[in-house]
N, C-alpha and C positions, 0 to 999 in steps of 0.2 A: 689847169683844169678848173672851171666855175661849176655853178650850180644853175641850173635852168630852166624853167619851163619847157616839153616837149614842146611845145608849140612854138616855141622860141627857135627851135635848131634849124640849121639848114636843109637841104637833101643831099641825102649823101653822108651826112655827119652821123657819130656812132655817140654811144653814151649807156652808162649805167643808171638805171633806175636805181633812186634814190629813196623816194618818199613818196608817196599816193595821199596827196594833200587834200583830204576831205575826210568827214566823218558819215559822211552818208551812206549807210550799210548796202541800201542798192547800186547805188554807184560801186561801193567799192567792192560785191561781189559779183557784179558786171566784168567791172578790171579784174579780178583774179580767175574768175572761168575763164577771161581771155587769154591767161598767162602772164597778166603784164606784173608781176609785182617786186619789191625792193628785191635787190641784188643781180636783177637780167640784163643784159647786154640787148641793145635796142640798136637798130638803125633807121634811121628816119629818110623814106623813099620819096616822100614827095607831101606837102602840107596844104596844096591848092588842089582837088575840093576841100576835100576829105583828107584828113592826116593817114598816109598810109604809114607804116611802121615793119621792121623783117624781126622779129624774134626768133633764133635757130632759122629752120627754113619755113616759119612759119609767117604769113603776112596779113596782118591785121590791121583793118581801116577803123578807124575812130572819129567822132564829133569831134571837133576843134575844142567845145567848151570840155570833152576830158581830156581831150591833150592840155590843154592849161593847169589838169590837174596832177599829173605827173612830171613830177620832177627828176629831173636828170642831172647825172655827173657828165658832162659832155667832154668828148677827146674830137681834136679837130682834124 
């Protein structure tokens, strides 16, 4: 299991948030009203527009520049 940029994963590939690599309070209360924060189980549906993402049954699209900011324990 590495460590990895969301933006790095494939589709289809699963992972645990790890880190929310920014200090930017917008940014990072952007990502937690979305639910994205350390310790969720994430699966990554697709990264070409838009990084979609399935959190529970929930499925949230992101800017590619904050998928680079979440970092993931990924399982392949």
């Amino acid at each position: 299991m590495g460590r990895i940029a969301l933006s790095q994963m494939r589709s289809g590939q699963r992972g645990k948030i790890v880190e929310l690599a920014t200090h930017d309070r917008t940014i990072l209360r952007k990502l937690r009203s979305l639910g994205i924060i350390p310790g969720v189980s994430v699966r990554l549906l697709r990264s070409i527009p838009d990084t979609v993402i399935e959190i529970g049954h929930t499925k949230v699209a992101l800017d590619r520049r904050y998928a680079a900011l979440i970092m993931v324990s990924s399982k392949n």
